[in-house]
C-alpha positions as CSV (number, residue, x, y, z in Angstrom):
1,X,64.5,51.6,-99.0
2,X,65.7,52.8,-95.6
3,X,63.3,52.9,-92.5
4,X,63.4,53.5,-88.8
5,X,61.8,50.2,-87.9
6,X,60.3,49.4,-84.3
7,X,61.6,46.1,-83.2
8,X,60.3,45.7,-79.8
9,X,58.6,47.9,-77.5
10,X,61.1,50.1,-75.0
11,X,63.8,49.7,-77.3
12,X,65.1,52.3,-80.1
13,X,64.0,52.2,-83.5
14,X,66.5,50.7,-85.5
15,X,67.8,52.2,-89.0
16,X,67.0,49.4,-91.4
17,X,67.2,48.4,-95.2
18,X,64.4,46.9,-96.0
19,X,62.6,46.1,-99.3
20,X,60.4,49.1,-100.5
21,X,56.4,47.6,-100.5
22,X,54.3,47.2,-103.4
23,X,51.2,48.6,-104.0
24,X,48.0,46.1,-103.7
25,X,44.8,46.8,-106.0
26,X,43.4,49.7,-103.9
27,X,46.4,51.1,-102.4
28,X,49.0,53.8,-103.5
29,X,52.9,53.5,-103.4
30,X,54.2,56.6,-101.9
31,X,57.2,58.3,-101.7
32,X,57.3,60.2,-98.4
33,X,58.3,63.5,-98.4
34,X,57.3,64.1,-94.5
35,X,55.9,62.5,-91.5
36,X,54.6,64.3,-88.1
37,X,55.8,62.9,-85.0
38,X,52.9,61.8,-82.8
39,X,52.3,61.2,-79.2
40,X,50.4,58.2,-80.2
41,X,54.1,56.9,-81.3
42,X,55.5,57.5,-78.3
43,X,52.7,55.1,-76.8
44,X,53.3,52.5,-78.9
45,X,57.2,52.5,-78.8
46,X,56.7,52.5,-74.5
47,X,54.0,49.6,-74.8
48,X,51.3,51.7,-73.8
49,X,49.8,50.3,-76.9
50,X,49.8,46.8,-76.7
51,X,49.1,45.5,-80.4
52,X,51.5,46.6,-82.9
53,X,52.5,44.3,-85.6
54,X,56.4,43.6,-85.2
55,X,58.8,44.7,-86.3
56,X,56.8,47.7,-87.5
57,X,57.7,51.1,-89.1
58,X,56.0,54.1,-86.9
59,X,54.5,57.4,-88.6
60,X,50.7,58.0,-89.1
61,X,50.9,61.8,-90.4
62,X,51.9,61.2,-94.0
63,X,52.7,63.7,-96.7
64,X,54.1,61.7,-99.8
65,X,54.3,61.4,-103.6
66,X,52.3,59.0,-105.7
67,X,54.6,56.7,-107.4
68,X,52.3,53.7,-108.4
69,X,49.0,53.0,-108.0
70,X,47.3,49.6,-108.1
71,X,45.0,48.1,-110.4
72,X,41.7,49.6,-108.8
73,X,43.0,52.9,-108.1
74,X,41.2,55.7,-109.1
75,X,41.2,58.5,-106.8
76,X,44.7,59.5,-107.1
77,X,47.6,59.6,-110.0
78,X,51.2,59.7,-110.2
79,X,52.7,62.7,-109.2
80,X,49.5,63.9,-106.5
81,X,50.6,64.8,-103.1
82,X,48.2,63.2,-100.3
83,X,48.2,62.6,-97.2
84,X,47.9,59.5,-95.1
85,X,46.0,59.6,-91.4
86,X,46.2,57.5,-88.6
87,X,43.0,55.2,-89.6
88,X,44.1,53.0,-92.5
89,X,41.1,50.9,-93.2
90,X,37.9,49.7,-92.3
91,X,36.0,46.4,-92.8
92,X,32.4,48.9,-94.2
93,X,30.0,46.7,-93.1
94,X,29.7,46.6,-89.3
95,X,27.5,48.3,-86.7
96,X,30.0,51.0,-86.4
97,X,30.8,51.5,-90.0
98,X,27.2,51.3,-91.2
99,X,25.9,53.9,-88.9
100,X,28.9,56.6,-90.0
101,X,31.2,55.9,-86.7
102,X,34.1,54.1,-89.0
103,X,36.1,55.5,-86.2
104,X,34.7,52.4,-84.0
105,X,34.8,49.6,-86.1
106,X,35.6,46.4,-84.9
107,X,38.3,45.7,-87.6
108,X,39.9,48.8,-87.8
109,X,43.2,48.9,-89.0
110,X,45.8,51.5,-88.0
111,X,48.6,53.5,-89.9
112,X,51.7,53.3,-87.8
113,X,50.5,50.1,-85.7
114,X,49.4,47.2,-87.5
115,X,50.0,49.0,-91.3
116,X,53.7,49.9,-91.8
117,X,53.1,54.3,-91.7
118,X,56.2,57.1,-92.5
119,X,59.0,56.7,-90.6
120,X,60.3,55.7,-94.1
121,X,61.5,56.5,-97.4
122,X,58.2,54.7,-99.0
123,X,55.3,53.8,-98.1
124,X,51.8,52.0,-99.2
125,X,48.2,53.0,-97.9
126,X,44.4,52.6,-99.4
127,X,43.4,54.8,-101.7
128,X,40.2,55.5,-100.2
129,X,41.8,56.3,-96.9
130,X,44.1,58.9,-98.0
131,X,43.4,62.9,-98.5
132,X,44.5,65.5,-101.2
133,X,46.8,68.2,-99.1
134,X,45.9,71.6,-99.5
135,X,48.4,73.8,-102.1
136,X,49.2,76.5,-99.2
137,X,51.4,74.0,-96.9
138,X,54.3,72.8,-97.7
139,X,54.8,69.1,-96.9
140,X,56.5,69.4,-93.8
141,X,53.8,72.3,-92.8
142,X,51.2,69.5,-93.6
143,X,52.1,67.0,-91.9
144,X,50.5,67.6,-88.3
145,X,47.4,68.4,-90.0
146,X,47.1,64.7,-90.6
147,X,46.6,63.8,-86.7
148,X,47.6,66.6,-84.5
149,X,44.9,68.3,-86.8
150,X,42.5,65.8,-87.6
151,X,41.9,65.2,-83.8
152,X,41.8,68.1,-82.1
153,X,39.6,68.9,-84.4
154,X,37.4,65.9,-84.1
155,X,37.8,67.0,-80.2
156,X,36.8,70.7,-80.7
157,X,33.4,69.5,-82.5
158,X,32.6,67.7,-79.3
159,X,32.9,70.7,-77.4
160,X,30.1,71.6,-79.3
161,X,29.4,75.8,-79.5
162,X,31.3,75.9,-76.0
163,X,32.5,79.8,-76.0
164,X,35.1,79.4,-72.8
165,X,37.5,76.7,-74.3
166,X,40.2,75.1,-71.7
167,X,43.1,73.2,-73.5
168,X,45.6,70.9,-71.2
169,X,48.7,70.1,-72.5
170,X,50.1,72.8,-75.1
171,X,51.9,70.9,-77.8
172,X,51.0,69.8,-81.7
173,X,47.4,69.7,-81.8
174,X,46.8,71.9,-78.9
175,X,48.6,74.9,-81.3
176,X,46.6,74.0,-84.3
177,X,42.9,73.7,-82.1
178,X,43.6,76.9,-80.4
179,X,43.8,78.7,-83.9
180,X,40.9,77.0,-85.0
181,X,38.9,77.8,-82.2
182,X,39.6,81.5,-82.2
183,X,38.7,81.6,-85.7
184,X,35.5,80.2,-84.8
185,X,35.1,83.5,-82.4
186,X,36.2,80.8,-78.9
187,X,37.9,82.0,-75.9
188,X,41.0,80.1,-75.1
189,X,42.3,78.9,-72.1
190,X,45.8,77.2,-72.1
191,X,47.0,74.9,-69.7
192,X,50.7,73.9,-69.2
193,X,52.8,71.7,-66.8
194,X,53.8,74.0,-63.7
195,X,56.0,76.7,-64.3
196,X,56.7,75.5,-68.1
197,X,57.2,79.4,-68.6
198,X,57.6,78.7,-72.6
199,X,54.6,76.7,-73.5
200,X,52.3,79.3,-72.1
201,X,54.2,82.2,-74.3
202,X,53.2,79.9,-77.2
203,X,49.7,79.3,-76.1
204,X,49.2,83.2,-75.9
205,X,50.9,83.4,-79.4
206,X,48.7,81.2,-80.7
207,X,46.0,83.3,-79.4
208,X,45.3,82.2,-76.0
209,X,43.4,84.6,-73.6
210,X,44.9,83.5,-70.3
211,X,47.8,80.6,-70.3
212,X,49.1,79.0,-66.8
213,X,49.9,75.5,-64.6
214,X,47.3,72.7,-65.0
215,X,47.2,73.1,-60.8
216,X,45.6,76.5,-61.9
217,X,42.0,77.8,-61.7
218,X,41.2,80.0,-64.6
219,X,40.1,83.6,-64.3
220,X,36.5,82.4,-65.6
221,X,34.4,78.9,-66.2
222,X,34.7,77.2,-68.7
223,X,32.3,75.9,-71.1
224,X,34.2,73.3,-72.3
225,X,37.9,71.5,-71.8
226,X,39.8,69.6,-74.1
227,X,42.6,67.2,-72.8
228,X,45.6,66.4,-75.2
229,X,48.0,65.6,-71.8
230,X,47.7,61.9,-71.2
231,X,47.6,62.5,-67.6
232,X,44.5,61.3,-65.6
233,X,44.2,63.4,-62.4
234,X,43.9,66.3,-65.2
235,X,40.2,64.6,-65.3
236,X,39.3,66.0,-62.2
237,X,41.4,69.1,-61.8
238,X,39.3,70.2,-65.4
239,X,36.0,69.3,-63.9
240,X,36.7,71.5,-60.9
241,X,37.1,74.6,-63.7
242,X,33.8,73.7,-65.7
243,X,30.6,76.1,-65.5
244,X,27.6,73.5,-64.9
245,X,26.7,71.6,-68.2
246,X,30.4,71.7,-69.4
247,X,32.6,68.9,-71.0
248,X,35.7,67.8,-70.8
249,X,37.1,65.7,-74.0
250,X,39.7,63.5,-73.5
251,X,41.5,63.9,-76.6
252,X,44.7,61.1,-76.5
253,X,44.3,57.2,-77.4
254,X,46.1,56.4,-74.0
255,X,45.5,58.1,-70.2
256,X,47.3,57.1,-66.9
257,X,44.0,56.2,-65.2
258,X,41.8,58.6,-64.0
259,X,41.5,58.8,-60.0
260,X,38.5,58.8,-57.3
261,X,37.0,62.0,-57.2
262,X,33.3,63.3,-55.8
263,X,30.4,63.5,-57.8
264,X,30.2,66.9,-56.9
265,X,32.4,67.4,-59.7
266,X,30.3,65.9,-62.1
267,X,26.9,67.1,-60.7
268,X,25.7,69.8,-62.6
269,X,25.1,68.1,-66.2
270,X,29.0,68.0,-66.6
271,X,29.9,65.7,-69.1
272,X,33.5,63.3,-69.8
273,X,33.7,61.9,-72.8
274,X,36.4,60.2,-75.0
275,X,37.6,60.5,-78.9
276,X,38.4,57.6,-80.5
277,X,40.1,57.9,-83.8
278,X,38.9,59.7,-86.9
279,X,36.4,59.3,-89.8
280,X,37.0,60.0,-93.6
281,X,34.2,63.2,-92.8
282,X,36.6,64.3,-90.2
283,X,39.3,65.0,-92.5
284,X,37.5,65.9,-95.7
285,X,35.8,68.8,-93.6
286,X,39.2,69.8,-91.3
287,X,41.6,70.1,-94.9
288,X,38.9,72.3,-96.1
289,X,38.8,74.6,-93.0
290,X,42.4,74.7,-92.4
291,X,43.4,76.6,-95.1
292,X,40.4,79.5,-94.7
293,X,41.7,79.8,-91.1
294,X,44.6,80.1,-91.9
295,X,45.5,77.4,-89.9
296,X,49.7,77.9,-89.1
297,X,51.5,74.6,-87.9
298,X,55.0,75.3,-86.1
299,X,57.2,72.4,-87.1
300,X,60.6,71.4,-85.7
301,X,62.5,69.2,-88.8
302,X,64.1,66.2,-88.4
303,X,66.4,63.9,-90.8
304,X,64.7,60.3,-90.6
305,X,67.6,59.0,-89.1
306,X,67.3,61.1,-85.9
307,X,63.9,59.7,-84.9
308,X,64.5,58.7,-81.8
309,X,66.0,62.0,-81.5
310,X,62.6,63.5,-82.0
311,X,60.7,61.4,-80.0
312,X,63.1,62.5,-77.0
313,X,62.4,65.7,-77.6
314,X,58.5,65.0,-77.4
315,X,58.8,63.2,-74.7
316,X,60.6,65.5,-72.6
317,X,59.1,68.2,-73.9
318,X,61.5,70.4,-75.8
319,X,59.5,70.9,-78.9
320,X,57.2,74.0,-79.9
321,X,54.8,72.6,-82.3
322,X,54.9,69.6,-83.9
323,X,57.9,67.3,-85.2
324,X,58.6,66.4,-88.4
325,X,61.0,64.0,-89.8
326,X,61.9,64.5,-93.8
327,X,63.5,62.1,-95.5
């Protein structure tokens, strides 16, 4: 099969032959048919994240064909369409795993970082860590739901019924939140880099009530604030436009680090917290709201080939939506 394969970090991804993977007893053999472009790859290709496997193939927002299953399979047959998230296993029987928080367990093991994900034209994943993809999307249409989804949803439930909903950083998951949110009768509040004129037309598309710079002060308090830019001093600046008792989510895996600020920000019952991953729950409950929504993902294509095409363009910003490459 042919792959975009990670070599070392800072360096391009390399377009490979390599030899298409077998499925073990639990897993599923895949043929992808599209895989979202994540900032969570950009992290690990620039050594933010420090403990890929090497060489490794990127891609943890999976929409693929069964083509074999193993021995234990039972879930899934060939010929479904499912879908393949950034959390690729747990060990079950930890602290973390017994108490429902899979999300934290010590042995995790991640799609796209130490399992080879989708930047390729096959690929294997557990059985039991995979989802059926709703009929109404198309595969390339699907494929953010996987991550871009997954966790902005996992974010907006710890906003809990927060009415006045800031969002920094107005890219893949931030599109698919803010429809979500206003489905669930939110406000939304869209913050963009200064002057990025274009992202804050597509946060009021998407249903935003107000959209500006992230140096702004909205026209009300919020109740809540969801961060997908990985950009600490947004901590601060997000506190400053909380009402009292607010929270601000942290939404990314990686964060430049957060500077000094004065507990006056904080005083008040404001909250920071972080999301770490997903659960199995997560996804099972988000695939089933998505499509009552209707939740709409905007997706820029890709061949597989350009990858490092696409992650330019998420890098520098030049996408609205989500990339997707398609084999």
């Amino acid at each position: 099969m042919r792959a975009m394969l990670l070599e070392q970090p800072q360096s391009p991804l390399r377009w490979s032959e390599c030899a298409r993977p077998e499925p073990g007893p639990d897993q599923v053999l895949l043929r992808v048919k599209a895989c979202g472009v994540c900032r969570t790859d950009l992290h690990v290709c620039d050594g933010e994240l420090t403990q890929p496997k090497l060489p490794l193939v990127l891609g943890h927002e999976i929409v693929g064909i069964v083509e074999a299953v193993g021995e234990r399979v039972e879930r899934f047959q060939l010929g479904d369409r499912v879908g393949v998230p950034w959390l690729g296993g747990t060990c079950g029987v930890c602290r973390f795993c017994e108490r429902g928080q899979e999300n934290l367990c010590e042995a995790a093991q991640f799609t796209g970082y130490q399992i080879d994900g989708g930047y390729a034209e096959f690929t294997v994943a557990d059985q039991r860590f995979c989802f059926p993809i709703p009929l109404k999307y198309s595969d390339a249409e699907a494929a953010p739901l996987l991550c871009a989804g997954l966790i902005g949803y996992r974010s907006l439930v710890m906003c809990g019924d927060a009415r006045r909903l800031g969002i920094y950083g107005f890219g893949a998951a931030a599109h698919i939140v803010a429809q979500v949110a206003r489905f669930q009768g939110r406000e939304v509040f869209a913050f963009t880099r200064p002057d990025d004129v274009a992202a804050q037309q597509f946060a009021r598309d998407m249903g935003a009530k107000w959209a500006g710079s992230s140096d702004e002060q909205p026209p009300e308090l919020l109740d809540a604030a969801i961060l997908f830019a990985p950009v600490g001093a947004l901590v601060p600046q997000a506190l400053r436009c909380l009402d009292k008792g607010g929270v601000v989510v942290c939404g990314g895996i990686h964060m430049s680090d957060i500077p000094r600020f004065p507990y006056e920000l904080l005083w008040g019952e404001r909250v920071i917290r972080s999301v770490a991953n997903l659960t199995r729950r997560d996804g099972e409950e988000f695939l089933k709201l998505a499509p009552q929504v209707p939740v709409r993902t905007e997706v820029q294509t890709f061949a597989l080939s350009a990858a490092n095409e696409a992650l330019s363009a998420l890098r520098e910003g030049r996408l609205r939506g989500a990339a997707v490459l398609v084999p």
